[in-house]
C-alpha positions, 0 to 999 in steps of 0.5 A: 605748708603755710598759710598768707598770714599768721592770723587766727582763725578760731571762733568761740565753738559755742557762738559757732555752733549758735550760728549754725543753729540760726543758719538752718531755721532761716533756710527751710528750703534751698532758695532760702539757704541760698538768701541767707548766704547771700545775705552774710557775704553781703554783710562783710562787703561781698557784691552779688553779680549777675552771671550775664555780667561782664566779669572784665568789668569787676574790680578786685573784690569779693563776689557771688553770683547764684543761679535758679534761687537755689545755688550760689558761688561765692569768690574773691577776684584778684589784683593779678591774673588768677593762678589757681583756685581753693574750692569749697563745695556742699549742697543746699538741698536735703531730702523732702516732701514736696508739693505737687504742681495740682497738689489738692486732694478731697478723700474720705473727708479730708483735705490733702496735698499730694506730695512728691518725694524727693531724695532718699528720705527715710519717711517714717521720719515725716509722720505725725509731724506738725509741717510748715510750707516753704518755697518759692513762687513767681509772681505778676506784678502791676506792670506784668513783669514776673519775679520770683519770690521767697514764701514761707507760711509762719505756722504749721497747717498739714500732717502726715498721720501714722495708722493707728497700732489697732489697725497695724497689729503686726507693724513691729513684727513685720515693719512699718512699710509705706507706698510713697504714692498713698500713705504719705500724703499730707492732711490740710484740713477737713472738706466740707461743702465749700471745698475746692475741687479736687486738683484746683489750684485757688487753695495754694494761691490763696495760703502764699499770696495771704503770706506775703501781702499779695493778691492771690491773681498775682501767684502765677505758680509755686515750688513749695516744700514740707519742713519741720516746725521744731526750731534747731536747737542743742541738747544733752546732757552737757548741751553738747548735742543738736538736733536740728533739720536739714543738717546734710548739708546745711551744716556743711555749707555754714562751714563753707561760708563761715571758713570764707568769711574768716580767710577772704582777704580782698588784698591777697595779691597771690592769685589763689582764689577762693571758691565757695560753691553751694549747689541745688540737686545733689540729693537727686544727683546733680543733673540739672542747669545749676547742680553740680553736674553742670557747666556753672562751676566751670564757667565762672572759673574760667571767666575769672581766669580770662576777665583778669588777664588769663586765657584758656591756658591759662585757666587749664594751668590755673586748674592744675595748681588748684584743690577742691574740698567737697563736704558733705556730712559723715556718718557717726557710729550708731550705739545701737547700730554698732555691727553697720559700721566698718570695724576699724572706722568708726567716727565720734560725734564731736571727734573731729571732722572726718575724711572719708574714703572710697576704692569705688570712688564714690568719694573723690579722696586720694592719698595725696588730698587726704595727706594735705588735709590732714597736715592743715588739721595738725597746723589748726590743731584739729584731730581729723576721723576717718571714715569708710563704709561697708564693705557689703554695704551700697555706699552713698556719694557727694558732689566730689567725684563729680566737681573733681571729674569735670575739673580734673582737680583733686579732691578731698571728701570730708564732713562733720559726723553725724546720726539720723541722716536724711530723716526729718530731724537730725542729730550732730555735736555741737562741738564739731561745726568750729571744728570744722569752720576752722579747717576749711579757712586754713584750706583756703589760705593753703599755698601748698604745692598742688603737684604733690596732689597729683 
């Protein structure tokens, strides 16, 4: 196995780490992970295009393109005919509370905000938090034109307060148990004799068109999600912790761009491609026109193959000699969860990224995709965990079957290990996002033969 150049690809893991931790405070929401991604590849010489673009026109280069704000693949054409794709995917989304379209509610004195629950999110973890709004909203300009535009309000205005103990006597010996429907609605403020009328609108318009300098008559309609106010930060006793919102799977998607932008060469003349692929829905199971289910992916691979020379044979030979790397974080071992876990595999926090395996294929590794990763850790030096669920336990899954079923490409499940998956605030190592950085660059330069992956 080698790589196109002898080049090294290890960062300081502290600058890493600091950059993960700016990442994740810039993306309170999939558009805004979507922003800021695009704005690092466009720093380092990527162009963004439009999908409805002549992809023959382009010229050797680095490229993106995203779709419906919330996903983008980034990729760098070649000089000669594409013969093959290294492909990184991860998701932008994470689970959350979000806005409903007639969100305003008048209750017993309050302001409230309905809210829809989206993905699997451990609510507890949403309570007595003080919340932001972010999102996205379109907007009418003078000339009648509608554009969608990033919102996100600078200070936290709602929260979701737990029920008194003295009304909840037996919450320890029972467990806290919450309807979504009723008990996780958002306080605004309180009601009074000017209040808007329940379901109005003005209210939401008002909050993002104070935001970003806009008539409220401008707003046309929104997608706004609760987040977090707590900036990331790092902790422990050495600093050798973060905790940090949103960590699955904007930890994993950092590491997708940070391994781009230190493996892209606009002058590699081999025909490999690498793919950086960072898709919406995930959470929710990818159905939609741009999650990973989708045609997106495939499209732009096969575009790229024909707009450089190729034909559909040639993108069907191109997709054989290719590897993808889904990533998507993993779960640690919980020191006071310690029986969860299956005995033999049970990951360390900064112990290295982790592959993770599933005979039920709800991951997509194989024998062969788990064997060439495990080779590029031994040549970065980087010691890889494994990891398995279970046995009598449902086991969660990624976007790789997915990618890997529709392409036909194998595929290695890996991610950094982690604590409080899908609450409000997480918890990983600060040691592990270099770590991982570092892989995923030597998988994109990887020339190793993808036939021993079949």
């Amino acid at each position: 196995m080698t790589t196109s150049s002898p080049v090294t690809f290890e960062h300081d893991p502290d600058q890493t780490c600091a950059d993960l931790l700016r990442y994740i405070d810039e993306s309170p929401t999939p558009y805004h992970a979507v922003a800021s991604s695009a704005a690092r590849l466009s720093s380092v010489g990527f162009t963004e295009v439009s999908l409805s673009s002549d992809f023959a026109a382009l010229v050797p280069g680095g490229y993106f393109v995203t779709a419906s704000d919330g996903t983008i693949v980034a990729f760098v054409r070649p000089r000669r005919t594409v013969t093959g794709f290294r492909i990184i995917g991860a998701h932008t989304d994470s689970p959350n509370l979000r806005l409903k379209p007639r969100a305003l509610y008048e209750k017993a004195g309050y302001l409230q905000l309905g809210v829809e629950v989206y993905g699997g999110v451990l609510l507890n973890s949403w309570l007595d938090r003080d919340l932001r709004l972010a999102g996205r909203v379109v907007v009418r300009d003078d000339d009648g034109r509608l554009k969608a535009r990033l919102v996100s309000l600078t200070e936290p205005i709602v929260r979701v307060p737990q029920l008194a103990i003295h009304l909840d006597r037996d919450v320890h010996e029972k467990g806290l148990v919450l309807n979504r429907q009723e008990h996780m609605v958002p306080i605004l403020g309180l009601s009074d004799a000017k209040k808007p009328k329940v379901g109005d609108s003005q209210l939401v318009q008002e909050l993002c068109a104070h935001t970003l300098g806009l008539r409220p008559s401008q707003i046309v309609s929104w997608e706004l999600h609760l987040h977090d106010s707590v900036p990331s930060v790092r902790a422990g006793l050495s600093r050798e912790l973060v905790f940090a919102p949103r960590l699955d799977n904007l930890g994993m998607c950092h590491a997708a761009l940070s391994a781009l932008l230190r493996a892209h060469s606009f002058d590699d003349d081999s025909g490999v491609v690498p793919v950086v692929a960072l898709f919406d829905h995930e959470e929710v199971g990818s159905s939609s026109d741009h999650g990973a289910q989708s045609a997106l992916l495939p499209q732009v691979l096969e575009r790229l193959v024909v707009s450089t020379g190729g034909s559909r044979e040639s993108y069907h030979q191109a997709l054989a000699r290719s590897l993808c790397a889904s990533t998507d974080m993993s779960h640690a071992v919980h020191p006071n969860y310690v029986d969860r876990h299956e005995a033999n595999h049970r990951p360390l926090l900064n112990g290295g990224p982790v592959i993770k395996y599933n005979a039920q294929q709800r991951y997509a590794t194989s024998l062969p995709t788990a064997a060439l990763m495990i080779a590029l850790g031994q040549q970065a030096g980087i010691e890889l965990q494994q990891y398995v669920h279970r046995t009598d336990l449902p086991c969660g899954s990624t976007i790789g079957p997915i990618v890997s079923t529709l392409l036909g490409i194998p595929t290695v499940d890996l991610g950094n290990p982690m604590l409080s998956m899908h609450s409000a605030r997480e918890l990983c190592g600060a040691a592990d996002p270099e770590q991982m950085s570092r892989l995923l660059a030597h998988f994109l330069v990887s020339r190793a033969q993808v036939e021993a992956a079949r």
